[in-house]
Residue frames as qw, qx, qy, qz and C-alpha x, y, z in Angstrom:
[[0.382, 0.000, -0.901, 0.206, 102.79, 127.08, 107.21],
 [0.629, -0.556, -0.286, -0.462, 99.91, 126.23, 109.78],
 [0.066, -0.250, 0.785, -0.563, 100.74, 125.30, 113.61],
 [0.661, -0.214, -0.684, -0.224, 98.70, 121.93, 114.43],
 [0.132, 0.367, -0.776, 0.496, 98.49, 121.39, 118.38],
 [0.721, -0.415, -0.537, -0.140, 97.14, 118.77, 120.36],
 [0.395, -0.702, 0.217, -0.551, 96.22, 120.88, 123.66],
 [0.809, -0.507, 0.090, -0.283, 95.73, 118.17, 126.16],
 [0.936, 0.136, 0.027, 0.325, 98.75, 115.87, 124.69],
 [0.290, -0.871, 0.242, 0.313, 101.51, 118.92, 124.20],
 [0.563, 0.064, 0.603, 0.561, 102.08, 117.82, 120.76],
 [0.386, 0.855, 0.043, -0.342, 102.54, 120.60, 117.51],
 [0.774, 0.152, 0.494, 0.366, 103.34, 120.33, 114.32],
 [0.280, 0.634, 0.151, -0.705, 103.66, 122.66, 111.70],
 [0.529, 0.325, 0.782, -0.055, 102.16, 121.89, 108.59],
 [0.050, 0.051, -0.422, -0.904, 101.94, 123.26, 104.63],
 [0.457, 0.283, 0.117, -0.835, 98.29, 124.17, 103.27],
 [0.736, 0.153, -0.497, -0.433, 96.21, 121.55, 102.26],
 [0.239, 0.251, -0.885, 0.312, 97.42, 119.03, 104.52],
 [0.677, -0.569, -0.337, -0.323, 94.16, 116.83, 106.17],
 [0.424, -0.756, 0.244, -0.434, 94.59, 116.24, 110.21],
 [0.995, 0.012, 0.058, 0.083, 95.25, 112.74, 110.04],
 [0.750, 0.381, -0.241, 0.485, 98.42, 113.12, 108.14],
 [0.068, 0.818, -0.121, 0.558, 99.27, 115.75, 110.54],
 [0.823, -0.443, 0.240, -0.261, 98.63, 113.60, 114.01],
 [0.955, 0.227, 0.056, 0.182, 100.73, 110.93, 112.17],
 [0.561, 0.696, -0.243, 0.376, 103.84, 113.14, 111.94],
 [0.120, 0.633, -0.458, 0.613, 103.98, 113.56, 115.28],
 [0.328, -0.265, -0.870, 0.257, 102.45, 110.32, 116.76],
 [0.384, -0.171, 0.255, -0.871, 99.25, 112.17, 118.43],
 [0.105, 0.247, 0.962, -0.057, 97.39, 109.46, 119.57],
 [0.632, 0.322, 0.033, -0.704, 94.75, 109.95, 117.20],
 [0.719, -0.025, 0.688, -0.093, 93.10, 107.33, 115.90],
 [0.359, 0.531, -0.573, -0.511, 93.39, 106.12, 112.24],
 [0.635, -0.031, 0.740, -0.221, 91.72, 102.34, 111.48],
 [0.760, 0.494, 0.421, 0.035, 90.34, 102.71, 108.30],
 [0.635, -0.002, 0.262, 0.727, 93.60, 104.41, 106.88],
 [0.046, -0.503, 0.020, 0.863, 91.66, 107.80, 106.05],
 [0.041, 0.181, 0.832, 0.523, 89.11, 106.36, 103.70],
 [0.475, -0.204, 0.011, -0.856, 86.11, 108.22, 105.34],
 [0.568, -0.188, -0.788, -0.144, 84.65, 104.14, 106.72],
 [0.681, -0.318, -0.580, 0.312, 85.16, 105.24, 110.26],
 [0.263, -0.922, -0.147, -0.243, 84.93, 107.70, 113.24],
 [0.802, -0.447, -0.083, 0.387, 88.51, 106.90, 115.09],
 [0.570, -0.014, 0.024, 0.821, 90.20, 109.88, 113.78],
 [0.278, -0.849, -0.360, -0.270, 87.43, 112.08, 115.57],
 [0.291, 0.034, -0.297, 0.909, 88.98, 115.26, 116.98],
 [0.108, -0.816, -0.538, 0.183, 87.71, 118.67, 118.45],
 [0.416, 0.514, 0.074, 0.747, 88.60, 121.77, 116.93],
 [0.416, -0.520, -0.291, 0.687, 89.50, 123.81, 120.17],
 [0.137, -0.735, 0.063, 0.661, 90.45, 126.84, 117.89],
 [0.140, 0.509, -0.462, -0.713, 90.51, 127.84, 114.16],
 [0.549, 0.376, 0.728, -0.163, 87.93, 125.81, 113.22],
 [0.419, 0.837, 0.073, -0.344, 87.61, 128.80, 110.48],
 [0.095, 0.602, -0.691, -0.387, 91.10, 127.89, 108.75],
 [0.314, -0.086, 0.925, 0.196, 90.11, 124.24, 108.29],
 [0.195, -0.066, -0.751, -0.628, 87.94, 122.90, 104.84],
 [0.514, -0.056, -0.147, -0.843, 84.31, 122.84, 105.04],
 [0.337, 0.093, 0.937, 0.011, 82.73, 119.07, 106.05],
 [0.321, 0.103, -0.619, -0.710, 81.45, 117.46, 103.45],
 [0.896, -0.203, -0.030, -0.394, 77.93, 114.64, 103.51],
 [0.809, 0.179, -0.546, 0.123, 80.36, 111.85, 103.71],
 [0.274, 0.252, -0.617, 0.694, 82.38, 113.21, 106.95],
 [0.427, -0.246, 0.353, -0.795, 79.15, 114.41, 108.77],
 [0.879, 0.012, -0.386, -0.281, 77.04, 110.56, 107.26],
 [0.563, 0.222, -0.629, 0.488, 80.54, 109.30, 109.19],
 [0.106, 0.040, -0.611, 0.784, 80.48, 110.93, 112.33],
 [0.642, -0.314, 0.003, -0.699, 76.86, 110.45, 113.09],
 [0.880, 0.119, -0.452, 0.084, 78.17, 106.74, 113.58],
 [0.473, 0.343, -0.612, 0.533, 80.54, 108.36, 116.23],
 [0.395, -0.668, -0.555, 0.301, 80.45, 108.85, 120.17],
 [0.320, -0.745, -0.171, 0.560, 80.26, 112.25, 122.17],
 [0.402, 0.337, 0.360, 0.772, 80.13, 113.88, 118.70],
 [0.087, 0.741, 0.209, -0.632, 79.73, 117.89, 119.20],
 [0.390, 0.905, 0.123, -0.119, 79.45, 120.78, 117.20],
 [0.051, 0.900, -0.373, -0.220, 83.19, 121.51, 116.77],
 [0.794, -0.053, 0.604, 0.032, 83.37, 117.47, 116.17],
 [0.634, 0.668, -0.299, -0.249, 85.26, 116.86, 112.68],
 [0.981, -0.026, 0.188, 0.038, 87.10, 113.75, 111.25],
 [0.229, -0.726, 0.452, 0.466, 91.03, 114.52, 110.67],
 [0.537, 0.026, 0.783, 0.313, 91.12, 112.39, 107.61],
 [0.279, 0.707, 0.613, 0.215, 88.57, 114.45, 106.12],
 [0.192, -0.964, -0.089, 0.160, 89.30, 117.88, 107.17],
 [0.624, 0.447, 0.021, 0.640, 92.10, 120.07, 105.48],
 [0.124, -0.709, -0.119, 0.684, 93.68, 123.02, 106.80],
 [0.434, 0.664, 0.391, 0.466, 93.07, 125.81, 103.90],
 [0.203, 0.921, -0.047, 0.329, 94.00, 128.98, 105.79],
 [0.607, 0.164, -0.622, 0.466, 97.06, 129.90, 107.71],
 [0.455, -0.620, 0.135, -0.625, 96.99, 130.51, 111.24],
 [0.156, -0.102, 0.891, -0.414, 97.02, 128.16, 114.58],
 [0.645, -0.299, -0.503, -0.492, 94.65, 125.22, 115.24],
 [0.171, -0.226, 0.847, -0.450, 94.28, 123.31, 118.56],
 [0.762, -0.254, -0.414, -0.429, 92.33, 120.34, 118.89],
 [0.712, -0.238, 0.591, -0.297, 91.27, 117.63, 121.59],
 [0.339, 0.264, -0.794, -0.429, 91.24, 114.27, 120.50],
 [0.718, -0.094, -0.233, -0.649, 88.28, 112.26, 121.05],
 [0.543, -0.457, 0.653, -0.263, 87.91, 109.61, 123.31],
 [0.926, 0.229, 0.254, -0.159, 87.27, 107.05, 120.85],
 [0.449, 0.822, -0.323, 0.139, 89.58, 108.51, 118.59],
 [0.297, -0.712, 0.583, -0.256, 92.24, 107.99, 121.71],
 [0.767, -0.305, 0.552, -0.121, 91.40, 104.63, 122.54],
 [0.880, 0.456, 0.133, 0.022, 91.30, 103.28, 118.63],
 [0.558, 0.678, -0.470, 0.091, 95.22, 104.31, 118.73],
 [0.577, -0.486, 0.590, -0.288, 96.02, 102.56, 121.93],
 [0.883, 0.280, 0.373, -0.048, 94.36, 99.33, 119.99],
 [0.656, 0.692, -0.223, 0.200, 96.73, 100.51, 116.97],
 [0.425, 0.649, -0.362, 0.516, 99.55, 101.04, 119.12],
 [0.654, -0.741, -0.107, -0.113, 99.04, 99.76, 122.76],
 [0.640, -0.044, -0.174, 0.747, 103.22, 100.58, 123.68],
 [0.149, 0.201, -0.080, 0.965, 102.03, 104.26, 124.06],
 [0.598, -0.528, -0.561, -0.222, 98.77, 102.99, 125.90],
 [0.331, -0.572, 0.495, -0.563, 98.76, 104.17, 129.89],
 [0.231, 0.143, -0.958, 0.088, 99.37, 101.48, 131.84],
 [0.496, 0.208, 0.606, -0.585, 96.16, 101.52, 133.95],
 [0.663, 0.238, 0.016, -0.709, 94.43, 101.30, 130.59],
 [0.433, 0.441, -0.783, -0.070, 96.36, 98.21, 129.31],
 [0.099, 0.015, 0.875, -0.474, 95.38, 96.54, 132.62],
 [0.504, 0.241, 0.582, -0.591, 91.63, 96.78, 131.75],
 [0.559, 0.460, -0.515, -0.460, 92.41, 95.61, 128.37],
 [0.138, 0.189, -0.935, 0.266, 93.89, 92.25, 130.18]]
């Protein structure tokens, strides 16, 4: 098993091999984003790979063609939909501000309230 954790949020999961991030964020409601269902169309389930960047699949042209499309994309910038874990070990990610807001929109009951107010 792998150990998923969203640092800033104080969500972890753990997780069998092969499993992408998406599905992983989804078990445990991380507010990661997730619009185009994990079809590679979109950038809203843009993380940062904090740590073990080395356990997770390779990006492919399709994930990197994607996330040139995104915002405040770094180097450790990878698309949970696309991205497997393949070795064991801890990860830790961030989750992207876009990434953040596109699950508010998906899910604005777990929105902060200030942000809900500048949605209004």
């Amino acid at each position: 098993m792998v150990k998923i954790r969203w640092v800033a949020d104080g969500v972890e999961v753990d997780v069998p091999l092969g499993t992408d991030l998406r599905t992983a964020a989804k078990k445990v409601h991380a507010p990661q984003g997730d619009a185009c269902g994990g079809k590679c169309a979109c950038s809203t389930c843009h993380v940062y790979v904090l740590k073990g960047r080395e356990l997770l699949s390779e990006a492919e042209e399709d994930e990197e063609d994607t996330l040139d499309k995104g915002f405040d994309v770094r180097a450790n910038s990878r698309l949970g939909c696309q991205t497997r874990v393949v070795r064991e070990g801890v990860i830790e990610l961030e989750v992207a501000r876009e990434s953040r807001e596109s699950f508010w929109n998906e899910h604005p009951e777990h929105a902060p309230e200030d942000w809900r107010k500048k949605k209004d």
